[in-house]
VMD Tcl script that builds the backbone (N, CA, C; Angstrom):
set m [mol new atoms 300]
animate dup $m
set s [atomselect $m all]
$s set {name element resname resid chain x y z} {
  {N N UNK 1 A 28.549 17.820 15.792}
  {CA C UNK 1 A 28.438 19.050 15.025}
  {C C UNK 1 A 28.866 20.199 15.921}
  {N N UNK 2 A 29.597 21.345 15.678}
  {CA C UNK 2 A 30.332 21.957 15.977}
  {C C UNK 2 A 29.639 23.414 15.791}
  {N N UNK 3 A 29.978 24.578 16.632}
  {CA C UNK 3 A 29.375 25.698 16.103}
  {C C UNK 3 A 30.876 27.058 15.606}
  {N N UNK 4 A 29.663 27.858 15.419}
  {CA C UNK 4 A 30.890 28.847 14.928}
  {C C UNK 4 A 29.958 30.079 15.696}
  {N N UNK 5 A 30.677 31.025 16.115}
  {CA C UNK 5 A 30.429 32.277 16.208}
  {C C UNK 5 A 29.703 33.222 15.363}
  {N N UNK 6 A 28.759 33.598 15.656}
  {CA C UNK 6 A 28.169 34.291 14.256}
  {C C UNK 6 A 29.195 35.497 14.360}
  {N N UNK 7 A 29.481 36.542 15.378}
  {CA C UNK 7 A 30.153 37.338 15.026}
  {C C UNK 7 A 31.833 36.874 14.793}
  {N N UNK 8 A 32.081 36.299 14.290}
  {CA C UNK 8 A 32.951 35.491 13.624}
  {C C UNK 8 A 32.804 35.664 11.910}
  {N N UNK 9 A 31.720 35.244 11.604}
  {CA C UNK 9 A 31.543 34.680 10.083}
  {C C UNK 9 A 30.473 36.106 9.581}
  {N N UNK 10 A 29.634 36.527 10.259}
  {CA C UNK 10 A 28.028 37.969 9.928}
  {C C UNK 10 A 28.720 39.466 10.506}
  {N N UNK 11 A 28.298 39.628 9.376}
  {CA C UNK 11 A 27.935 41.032 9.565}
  {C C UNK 11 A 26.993 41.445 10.197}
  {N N UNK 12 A 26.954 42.819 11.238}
  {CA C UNK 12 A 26.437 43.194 12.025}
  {C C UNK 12 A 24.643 43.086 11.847}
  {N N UNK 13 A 24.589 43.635 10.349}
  {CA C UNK 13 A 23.221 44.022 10.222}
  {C C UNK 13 A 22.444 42.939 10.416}
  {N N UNK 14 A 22.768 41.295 9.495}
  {CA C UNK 14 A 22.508 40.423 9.157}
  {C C UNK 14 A 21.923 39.559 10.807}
  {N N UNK 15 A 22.968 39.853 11.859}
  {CA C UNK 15 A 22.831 39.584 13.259}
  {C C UNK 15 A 22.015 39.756 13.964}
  {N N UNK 16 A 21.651 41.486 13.742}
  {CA C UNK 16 A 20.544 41.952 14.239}
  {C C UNK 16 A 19.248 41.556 13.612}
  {N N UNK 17 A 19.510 41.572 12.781}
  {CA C UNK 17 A 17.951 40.916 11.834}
  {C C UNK 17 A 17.687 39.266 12.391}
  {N N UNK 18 A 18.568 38.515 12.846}
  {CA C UNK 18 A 18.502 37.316 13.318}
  {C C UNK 18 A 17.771 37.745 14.237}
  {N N UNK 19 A 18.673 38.011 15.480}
  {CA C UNK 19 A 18.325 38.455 16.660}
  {C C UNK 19 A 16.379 39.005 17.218}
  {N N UNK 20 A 16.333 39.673 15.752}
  {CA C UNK 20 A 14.625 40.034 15.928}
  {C C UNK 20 A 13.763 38.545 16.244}
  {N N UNK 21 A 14.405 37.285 15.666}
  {CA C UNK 21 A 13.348 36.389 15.592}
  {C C UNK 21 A 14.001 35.153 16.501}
  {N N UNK 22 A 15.099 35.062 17.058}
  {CA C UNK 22 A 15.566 34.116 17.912}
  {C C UNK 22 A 16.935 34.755 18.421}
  {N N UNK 23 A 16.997 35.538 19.423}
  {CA C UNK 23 A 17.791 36.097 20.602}
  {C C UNK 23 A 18.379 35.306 21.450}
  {N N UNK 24 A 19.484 34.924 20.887}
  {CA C UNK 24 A 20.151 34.536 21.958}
  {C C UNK 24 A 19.970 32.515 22.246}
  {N N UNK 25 A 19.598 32.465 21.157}
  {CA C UNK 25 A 18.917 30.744 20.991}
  {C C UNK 25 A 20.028 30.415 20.067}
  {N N UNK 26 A 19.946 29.064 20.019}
  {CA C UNK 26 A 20.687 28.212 18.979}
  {C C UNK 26 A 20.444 28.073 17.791}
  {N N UNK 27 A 20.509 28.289 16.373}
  {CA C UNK 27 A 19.912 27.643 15.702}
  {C C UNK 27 A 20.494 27.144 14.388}
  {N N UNK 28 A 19.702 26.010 14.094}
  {CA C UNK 28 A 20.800 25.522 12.857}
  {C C UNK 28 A 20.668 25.860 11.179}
  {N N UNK 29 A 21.398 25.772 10.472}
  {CA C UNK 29 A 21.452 26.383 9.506}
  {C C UNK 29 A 21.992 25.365 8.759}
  {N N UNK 30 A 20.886 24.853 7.753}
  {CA C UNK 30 A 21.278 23.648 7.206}
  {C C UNK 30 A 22.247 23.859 5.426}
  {N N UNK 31 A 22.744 23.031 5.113}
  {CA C UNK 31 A 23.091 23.131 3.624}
  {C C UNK 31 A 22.212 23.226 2.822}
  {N N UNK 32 A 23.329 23.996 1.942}
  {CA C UNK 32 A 22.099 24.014 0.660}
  {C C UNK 32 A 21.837 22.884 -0.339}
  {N N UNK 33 A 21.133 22.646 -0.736}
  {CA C UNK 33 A 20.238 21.054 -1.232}
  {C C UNK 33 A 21.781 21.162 -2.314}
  {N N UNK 34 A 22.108 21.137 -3.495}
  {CA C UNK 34 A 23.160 20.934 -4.055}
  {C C UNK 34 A 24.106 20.626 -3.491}
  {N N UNK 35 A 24.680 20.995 -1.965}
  {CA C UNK 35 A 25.731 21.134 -1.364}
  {C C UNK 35 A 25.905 19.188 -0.552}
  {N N UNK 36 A 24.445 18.786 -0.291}
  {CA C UNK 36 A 24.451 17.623 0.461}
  {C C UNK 36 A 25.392 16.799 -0.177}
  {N N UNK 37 A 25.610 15.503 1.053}
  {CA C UNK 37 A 26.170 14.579 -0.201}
  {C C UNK 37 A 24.834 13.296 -0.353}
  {N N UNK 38 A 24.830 12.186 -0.917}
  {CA C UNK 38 A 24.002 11.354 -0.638}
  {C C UNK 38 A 24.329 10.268 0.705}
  {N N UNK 39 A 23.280 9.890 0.952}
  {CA C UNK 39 A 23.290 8.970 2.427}
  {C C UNK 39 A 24.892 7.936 2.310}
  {N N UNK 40 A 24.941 7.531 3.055}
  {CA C UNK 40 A 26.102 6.482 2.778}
  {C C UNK 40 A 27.672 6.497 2.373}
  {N N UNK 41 A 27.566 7.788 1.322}
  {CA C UNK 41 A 29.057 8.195 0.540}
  {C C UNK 41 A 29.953 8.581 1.383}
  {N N UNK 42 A 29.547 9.209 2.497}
  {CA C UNK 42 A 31.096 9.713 3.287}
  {C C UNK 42 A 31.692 8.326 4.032}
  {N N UNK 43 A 30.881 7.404 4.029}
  {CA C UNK 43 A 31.320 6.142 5.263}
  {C C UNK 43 A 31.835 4.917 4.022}
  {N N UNK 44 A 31.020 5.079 2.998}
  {CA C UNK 44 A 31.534 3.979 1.988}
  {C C UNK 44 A 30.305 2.712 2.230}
  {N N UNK 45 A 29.536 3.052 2.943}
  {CA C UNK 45 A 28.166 1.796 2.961}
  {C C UNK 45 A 27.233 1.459 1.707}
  {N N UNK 46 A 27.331 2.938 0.753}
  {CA C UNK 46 A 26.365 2.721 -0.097}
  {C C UNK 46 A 27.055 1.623 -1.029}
  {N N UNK 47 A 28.336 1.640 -1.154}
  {CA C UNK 47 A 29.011 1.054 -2.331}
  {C C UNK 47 A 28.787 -0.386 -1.781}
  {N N UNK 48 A 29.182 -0.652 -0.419}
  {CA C UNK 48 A 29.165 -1.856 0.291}
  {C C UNK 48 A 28.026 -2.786 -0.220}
  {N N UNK 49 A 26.654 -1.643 0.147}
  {CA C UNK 49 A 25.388 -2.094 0.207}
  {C C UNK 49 A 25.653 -2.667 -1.636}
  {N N UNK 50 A 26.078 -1.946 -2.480}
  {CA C UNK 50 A 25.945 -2.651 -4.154}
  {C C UNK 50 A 26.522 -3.642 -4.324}
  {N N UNK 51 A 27.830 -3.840 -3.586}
  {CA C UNK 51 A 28.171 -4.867 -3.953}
  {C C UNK 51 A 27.727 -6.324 -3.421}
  {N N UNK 52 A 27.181 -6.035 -1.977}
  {CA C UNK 52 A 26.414 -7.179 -1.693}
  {C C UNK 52 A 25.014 -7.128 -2.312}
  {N N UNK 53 A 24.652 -6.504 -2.933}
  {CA C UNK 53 A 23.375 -6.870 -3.774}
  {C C UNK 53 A 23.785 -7.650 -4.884}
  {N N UNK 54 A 25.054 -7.075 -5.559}
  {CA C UNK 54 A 24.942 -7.808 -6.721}
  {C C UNK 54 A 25.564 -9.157 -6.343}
  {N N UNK 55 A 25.995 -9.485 -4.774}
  {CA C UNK 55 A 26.646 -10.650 -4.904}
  {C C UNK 55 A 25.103 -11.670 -4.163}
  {N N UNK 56 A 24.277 -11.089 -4.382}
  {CA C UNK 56 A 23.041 -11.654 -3.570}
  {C C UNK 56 A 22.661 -12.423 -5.297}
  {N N UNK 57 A 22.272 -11.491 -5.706}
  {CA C UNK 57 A 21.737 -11.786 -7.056}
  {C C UNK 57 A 22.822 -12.811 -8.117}
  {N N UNK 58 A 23.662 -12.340 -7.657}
  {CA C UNK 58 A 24.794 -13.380 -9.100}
  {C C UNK 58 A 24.192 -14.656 -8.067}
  {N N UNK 59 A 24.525 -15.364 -6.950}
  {CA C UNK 59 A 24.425 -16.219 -5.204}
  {C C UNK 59 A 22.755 -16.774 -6.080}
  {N N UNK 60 A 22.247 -16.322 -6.490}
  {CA C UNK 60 A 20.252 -16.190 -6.500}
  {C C UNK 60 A 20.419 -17.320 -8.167}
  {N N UNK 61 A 21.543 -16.688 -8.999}
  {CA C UNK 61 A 21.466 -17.101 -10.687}
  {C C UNK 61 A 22.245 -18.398 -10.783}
  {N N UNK 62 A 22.971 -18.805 -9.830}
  {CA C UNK 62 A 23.789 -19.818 -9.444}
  {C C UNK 62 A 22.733 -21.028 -8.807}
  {N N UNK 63 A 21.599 -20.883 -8.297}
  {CA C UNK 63 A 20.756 -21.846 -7.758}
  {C C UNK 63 A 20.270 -21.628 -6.706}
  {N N UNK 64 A 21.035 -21.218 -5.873}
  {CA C UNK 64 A 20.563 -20.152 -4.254}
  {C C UNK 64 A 18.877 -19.866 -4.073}
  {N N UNK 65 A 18.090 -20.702 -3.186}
  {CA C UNK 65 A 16.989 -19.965 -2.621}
  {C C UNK 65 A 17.215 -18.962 -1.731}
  {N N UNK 66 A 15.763 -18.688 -2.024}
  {CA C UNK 66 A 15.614 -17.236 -1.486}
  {C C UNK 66 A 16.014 -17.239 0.388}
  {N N UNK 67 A 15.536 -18.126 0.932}
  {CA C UNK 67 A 15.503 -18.950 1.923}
  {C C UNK 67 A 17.000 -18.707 2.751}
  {N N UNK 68 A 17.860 -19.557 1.201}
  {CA C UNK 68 A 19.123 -19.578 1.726}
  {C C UNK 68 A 19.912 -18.318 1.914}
  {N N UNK 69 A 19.452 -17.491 0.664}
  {CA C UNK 69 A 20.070 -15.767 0.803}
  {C C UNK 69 A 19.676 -15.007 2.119}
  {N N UNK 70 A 18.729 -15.471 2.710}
  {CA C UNK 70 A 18.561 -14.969 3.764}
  {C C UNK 70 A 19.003 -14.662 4.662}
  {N N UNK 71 A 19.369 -16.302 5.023}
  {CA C UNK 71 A 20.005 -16.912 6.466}
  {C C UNK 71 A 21.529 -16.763 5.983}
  {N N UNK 72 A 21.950 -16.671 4.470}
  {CA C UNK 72 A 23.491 -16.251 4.318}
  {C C UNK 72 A 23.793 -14.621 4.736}
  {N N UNK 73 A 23.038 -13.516 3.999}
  {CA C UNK 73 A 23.078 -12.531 4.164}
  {C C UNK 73 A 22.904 -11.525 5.390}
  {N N UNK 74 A 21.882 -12.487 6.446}
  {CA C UNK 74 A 21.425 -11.849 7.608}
  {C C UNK 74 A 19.901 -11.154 7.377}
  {N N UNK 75 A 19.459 -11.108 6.134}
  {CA C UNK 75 A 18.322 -10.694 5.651}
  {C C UNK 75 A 16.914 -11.507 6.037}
  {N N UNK 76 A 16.058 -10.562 6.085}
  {CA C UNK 76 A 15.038 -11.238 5.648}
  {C C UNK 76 A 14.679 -11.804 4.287}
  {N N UNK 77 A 13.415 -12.442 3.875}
  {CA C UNK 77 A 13.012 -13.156 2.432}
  {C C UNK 77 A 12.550 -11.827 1.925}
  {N N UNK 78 A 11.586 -11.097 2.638}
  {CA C UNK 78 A 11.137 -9.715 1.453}
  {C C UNK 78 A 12.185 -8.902 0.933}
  {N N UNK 79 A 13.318 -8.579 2.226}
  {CA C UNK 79 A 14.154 -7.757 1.758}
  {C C UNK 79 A 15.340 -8.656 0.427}
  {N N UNK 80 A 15.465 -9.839 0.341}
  {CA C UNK 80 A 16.151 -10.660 -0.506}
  {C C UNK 80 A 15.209 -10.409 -1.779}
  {N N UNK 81 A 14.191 -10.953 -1.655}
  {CA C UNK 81 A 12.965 -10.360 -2.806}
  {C C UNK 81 A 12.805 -9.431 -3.692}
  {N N UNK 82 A 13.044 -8.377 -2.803}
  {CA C UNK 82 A 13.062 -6.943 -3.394}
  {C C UNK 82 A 14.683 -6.378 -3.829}
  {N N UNK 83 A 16.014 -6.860 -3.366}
  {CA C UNK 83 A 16.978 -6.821 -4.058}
  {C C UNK 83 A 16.846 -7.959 -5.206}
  {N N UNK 84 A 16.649 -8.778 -5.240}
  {CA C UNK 84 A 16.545 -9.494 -6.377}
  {C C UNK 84 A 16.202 -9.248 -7.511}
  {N N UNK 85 A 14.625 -8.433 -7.508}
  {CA C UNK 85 A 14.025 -7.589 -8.454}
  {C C UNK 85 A 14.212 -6.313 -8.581}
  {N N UNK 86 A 15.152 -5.613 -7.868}
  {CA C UNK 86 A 15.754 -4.382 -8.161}
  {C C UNK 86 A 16.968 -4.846 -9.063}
  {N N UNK 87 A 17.925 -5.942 -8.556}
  {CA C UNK 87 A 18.911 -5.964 -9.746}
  {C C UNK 87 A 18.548 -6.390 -11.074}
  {N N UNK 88 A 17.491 -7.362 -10.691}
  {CA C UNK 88 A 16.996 -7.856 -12.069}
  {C C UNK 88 A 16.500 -6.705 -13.303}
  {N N UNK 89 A 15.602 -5.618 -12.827}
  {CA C UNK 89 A 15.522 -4.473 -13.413}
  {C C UNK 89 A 16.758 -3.644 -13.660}
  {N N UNK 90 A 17.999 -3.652 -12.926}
  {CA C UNK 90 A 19.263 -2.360 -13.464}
  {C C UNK 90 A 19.497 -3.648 -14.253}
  {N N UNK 91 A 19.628 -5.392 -14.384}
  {CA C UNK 91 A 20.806 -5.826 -15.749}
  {C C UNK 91 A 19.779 -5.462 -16.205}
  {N N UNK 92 A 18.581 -5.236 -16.869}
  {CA C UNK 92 A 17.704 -5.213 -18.158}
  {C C UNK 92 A 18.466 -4.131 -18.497}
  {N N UNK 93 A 18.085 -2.845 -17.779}
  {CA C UNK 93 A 18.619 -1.393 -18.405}
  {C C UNK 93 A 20.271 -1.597 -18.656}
  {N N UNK 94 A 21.170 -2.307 -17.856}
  {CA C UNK 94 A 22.293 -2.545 -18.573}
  {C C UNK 94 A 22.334 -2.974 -19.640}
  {N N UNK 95 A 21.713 -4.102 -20.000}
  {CA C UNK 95 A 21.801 -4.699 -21.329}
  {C C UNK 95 A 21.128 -4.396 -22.506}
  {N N UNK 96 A 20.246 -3.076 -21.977}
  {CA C UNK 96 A 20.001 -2.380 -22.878}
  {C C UNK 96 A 20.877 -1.237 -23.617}
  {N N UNK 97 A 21.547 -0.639 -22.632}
  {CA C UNK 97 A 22.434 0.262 -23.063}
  {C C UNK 97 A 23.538 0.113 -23.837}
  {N N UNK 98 A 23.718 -1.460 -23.668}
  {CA C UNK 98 A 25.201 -2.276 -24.281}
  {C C UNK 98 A 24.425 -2.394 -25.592}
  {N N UNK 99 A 23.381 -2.416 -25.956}
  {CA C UNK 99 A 22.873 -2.918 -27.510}
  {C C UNK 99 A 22.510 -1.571 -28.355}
  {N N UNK 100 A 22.272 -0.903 -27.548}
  {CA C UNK 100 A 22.349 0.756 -28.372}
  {C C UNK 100 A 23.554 1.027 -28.864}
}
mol reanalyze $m
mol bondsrecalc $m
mol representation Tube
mol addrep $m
């Protein structure tokens, strides 16, 4: 992370009003909550992370113990567990939405 000059980007007044409460210190100035992005999206992991869930779960409907998703995936059994029953809950709501 990189800085910028405040007298670069502020106006004088705005500076001095800083200045009353941290002189000459660093400080950071975070985004604004709308502005974030979500975890994962700039690197492409989150998508990664879906598609190996859903290839855990299709791997799980095929005959696959839990056991075996494990030691295939690098996972533990809870964390196989708990993707299992997270996808199992989004097909319900999928296949709900397809019948509306």
């Amino acid at each position: 992370m990189g800085y910028i000059r405040a007298e670069e980007i502020l106006p004088n007044e705005i500076i001095e009003l800083i200045q009353k409460y941290v002189d000459g210190q660093n400080i950071y100035i975070p985004k604004k909550e709308n502005n974030r992005s979500q975890w994962g999206n700039k690197t492409g992991i989150r998508q990664e992370f879906i598609i190996r869930d859903r290839n855990i779960y299709n791997d799980f409907n095929v005959g696959m113990k839990v056991h075996e998703l494990a030691d295939k995936y690098f996972l533990s059994v809870k964390s196989i567990q708990r993707i299992i029953r997270k996808e199992k809950v989004e097909k319900k709501l999928e296949d709900r939405n397809l019948c509306v």
